[in-house]
C-alpha positions as a Markdown table, in Angstrom:
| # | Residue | x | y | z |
|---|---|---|---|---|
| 1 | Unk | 42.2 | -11.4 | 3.8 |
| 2 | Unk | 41.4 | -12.9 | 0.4 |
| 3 | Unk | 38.8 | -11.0 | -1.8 |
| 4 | Unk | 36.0 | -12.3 | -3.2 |
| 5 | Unk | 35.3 | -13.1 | -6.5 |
| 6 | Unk | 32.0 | -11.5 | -7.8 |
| 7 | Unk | 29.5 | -13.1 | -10.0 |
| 8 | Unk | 27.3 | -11.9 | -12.6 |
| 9 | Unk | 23.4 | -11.6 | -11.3 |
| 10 | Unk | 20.9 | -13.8 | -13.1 |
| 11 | Unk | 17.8 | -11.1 | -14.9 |
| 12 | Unk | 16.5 | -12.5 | -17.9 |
| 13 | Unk | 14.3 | -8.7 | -19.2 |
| 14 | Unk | 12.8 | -11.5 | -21.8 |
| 15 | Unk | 11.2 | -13.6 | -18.6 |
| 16 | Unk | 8.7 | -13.3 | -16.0 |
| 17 | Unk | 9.3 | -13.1 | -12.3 |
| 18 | Unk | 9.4 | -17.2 | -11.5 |
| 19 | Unk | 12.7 | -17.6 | -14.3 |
| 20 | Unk | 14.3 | -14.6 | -13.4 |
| 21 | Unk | 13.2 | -11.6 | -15.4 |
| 22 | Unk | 10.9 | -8.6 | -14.4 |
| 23 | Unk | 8.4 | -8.4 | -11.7 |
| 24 | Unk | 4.8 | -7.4 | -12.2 |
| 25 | Unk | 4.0 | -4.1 | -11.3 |
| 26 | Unk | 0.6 | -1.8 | -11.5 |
| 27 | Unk | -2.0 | 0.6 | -10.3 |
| 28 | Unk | -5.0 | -0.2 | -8.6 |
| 29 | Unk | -7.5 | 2.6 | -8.8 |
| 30 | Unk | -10.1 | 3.5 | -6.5 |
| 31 | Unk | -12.4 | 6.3 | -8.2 |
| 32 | Unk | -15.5 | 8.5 | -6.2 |
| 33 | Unk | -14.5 | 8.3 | -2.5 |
| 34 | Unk | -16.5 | 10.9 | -0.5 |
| 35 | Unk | -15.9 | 12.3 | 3.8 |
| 36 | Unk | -18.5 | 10.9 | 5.7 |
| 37 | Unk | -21.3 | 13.4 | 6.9 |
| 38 | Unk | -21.7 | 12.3 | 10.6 |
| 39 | Unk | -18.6 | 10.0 | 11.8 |
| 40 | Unk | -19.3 | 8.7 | 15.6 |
| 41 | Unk | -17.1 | 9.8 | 18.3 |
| 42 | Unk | -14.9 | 6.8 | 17.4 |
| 43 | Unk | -13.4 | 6.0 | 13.9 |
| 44 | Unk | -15.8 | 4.8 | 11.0 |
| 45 | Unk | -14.8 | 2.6 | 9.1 |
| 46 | Unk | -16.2 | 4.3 | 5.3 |
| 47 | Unk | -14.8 | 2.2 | 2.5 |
| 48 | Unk | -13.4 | -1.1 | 2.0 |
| 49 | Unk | -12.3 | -3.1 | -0.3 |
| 50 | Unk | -10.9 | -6.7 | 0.1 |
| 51 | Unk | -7.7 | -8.0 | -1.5 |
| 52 | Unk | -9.2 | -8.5 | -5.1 |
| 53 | Unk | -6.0 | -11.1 | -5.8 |
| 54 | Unk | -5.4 | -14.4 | -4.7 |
| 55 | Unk | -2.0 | -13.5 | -3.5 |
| 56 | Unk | 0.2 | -10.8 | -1.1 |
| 57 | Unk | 0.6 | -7.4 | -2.5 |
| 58 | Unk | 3.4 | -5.0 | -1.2 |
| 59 | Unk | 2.0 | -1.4 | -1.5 |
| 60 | Unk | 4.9 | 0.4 | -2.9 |
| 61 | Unk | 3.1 | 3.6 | -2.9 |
| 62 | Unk | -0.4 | 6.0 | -2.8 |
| 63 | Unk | -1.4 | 8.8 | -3.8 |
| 64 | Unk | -4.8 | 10.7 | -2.8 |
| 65 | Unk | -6.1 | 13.2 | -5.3 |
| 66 | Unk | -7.9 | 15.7 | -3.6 |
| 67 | Unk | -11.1 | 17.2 | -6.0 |
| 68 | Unk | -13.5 | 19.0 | -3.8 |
| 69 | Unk | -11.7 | 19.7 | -0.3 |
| 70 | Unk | -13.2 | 19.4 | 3.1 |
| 71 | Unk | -13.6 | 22.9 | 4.8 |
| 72 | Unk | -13.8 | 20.6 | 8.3 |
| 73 | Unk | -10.2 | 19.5 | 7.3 |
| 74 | Unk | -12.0 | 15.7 | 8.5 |
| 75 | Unk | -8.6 | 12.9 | 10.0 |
| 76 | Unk | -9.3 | 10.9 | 7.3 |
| 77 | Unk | -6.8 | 7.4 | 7.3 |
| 78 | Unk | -6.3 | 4.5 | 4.6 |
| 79 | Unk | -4.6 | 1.6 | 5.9 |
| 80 | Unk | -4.7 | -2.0 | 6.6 |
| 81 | Unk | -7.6 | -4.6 | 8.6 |
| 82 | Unk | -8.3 | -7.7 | 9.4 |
| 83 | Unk | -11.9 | -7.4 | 8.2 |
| 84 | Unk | -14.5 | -5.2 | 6.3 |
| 85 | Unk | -15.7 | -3.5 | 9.9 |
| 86 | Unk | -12.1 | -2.7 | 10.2 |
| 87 | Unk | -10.7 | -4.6 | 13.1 |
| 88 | Unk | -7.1 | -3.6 | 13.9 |
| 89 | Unk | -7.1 | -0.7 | 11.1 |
| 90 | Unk | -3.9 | 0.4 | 10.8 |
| 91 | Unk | -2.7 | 3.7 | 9.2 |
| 92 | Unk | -0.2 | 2.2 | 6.8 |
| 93 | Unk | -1.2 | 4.2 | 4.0 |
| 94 | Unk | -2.1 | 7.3 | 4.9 |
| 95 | Unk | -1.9 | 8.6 | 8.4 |
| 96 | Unk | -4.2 | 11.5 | 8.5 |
| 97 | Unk | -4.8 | 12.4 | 4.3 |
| 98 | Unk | -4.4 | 16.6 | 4.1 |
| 99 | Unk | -7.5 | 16.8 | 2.6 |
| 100 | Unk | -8.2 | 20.1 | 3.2 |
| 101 | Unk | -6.4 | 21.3 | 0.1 |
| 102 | Unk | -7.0 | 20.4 | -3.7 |
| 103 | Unk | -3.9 | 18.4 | -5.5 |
| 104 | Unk | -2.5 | 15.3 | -5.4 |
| 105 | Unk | -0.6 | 13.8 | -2.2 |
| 106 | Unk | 1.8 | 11.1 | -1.8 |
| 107 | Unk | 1.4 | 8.7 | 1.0 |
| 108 | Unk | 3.2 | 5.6 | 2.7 |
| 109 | Unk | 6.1 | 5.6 | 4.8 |
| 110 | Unk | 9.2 | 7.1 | 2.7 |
| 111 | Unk | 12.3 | 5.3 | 2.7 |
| 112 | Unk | 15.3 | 6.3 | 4.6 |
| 113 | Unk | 18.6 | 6.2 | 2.4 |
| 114 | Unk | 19.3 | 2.7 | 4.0 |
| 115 | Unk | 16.4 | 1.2 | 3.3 |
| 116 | Unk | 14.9 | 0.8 | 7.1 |
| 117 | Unk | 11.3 | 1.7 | 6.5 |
| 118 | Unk | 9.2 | -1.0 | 5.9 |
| 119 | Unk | 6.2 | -0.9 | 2.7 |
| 120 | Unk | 2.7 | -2.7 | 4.2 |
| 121 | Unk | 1.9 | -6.0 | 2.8 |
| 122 | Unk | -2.2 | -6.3 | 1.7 |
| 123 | Unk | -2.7 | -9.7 | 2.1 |
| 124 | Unk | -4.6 | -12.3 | -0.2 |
| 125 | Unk | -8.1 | -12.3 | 0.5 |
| 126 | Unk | -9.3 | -15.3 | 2.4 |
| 127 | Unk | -6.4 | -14.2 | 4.5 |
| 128 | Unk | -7.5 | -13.5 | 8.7 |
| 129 | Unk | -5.2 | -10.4 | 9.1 |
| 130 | Unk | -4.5 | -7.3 | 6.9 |
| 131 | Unk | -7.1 | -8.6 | 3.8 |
| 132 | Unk | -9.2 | -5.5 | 3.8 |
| 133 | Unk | -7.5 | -1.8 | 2.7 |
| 134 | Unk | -9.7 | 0.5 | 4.9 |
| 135 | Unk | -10.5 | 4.3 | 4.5 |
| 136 | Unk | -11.6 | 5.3 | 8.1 |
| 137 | Unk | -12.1 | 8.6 | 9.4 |
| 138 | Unk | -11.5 | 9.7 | 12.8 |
| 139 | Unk | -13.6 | 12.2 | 15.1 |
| 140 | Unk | -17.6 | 13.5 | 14.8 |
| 141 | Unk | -17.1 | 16.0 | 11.7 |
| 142 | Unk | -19.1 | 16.3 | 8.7 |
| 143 | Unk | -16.2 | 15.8 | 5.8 |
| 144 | Unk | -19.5 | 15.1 | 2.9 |
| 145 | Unk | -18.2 | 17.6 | 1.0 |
| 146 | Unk | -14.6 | 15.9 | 0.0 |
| 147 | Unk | -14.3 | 14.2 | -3.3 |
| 148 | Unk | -11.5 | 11.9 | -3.7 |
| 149 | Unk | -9.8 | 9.1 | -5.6 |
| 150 | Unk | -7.3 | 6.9 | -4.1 |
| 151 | Unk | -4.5 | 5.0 | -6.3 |
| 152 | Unk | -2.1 | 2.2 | -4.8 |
| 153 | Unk | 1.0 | 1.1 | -6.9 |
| 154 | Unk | 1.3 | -2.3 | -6.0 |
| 155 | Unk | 3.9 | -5.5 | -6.9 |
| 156 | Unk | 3.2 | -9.2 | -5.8 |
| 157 | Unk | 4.9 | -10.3 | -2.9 |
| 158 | Unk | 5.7 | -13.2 | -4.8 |
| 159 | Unk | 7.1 | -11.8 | -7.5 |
| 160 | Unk | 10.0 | -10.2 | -4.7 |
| 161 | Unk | 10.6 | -13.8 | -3.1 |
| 162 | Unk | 10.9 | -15.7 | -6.0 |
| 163 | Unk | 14.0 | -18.2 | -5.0 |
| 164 | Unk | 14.0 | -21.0 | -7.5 |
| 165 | Unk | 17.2 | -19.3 | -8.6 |
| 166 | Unk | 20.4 | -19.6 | -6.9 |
| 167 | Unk | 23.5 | -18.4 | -7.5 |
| 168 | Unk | 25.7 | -19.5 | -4.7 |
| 169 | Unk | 28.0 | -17.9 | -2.3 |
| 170 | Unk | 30.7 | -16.0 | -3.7 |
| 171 | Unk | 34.4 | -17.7 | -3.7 |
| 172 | Unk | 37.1 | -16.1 | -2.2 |
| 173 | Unk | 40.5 | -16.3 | -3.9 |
């Protein structure tokens, strides 16, 4: 069996993400969040906030900093929806926030060493699936005491698909 010969990869530091330098990267931060005082029986659908970018964004991760706890310890969720009443919420972001303790708490799925979890994708707004980030919160408690902030770090989807550079197969010798 012949080996292959490698070849240098193409990153330009110097360059943006369409001529093969870095990718964009950054925080979006969502200040002031509150529980809800009287959720139905169902999930409510309390915040939302449509893509505010033209474009995909991979959420690489959250966290949910916790000021004023909720003593009702409310199932509180941030994920993704196809619209601003939350149709098809999903709990990509959080699944269930611990919110009845003070501090700051990571969310989205971690990654297994090989790389098999997958990172939601909020899509461009305009879009008819997954535009909306959601904060709903499950069950008939009343969670008005919780103060929160939310934080997503996010990257363009773009930025990750980029293929106007090719560098071929590799040749075996």
């Amino acid at each position: 069996m012949a080996n292959a010969v490698p070849k240098e990869m193409t990153c330009d530091v110097s360059r943006m993400a369409d001529s093969t330098g870095g990718c964009r990267e950054f925080w979006l931060r969502f200040p002031g969040l509150r529980g809800n005082s009287d959720a139905g029986t169902a999930a409510d659908d309390i915040y939302y906030k449509e893509n505010p970018y033209h474009e995909d964004l991979v959420i690489l991760s959250a966290l949910a900093v916790i000021i004023t706890v909720d003593a009702q310890d409310a199932d509180i969720d941030v994920g993704l929806a196809d619209d601003a009443a939350g149709t098809n919420a999903g709990a990509e972001v959080f699944d269930s926030i611990v919110n009845s303790a003070a501090g700051v708490f990571e969310g989205t799925i971690p990654q297994a060493v090989a790389g098999t979890g997958a990172k939601a994708i909020w899509k461009a707004n305009g879009t008819s699936t997954d535009a909306f980030l959601c904060v709903i919160q499950q069950g008939d408690v009343d969670a008005s005491a919780l103060r929160w902030n939310l934080f997503l770090k996010v990257i363009p989807y773009n930025d990750l698909i980029n293929s106007d550079i090719e560098l071929g197969a590799l040749t075996n010798a």
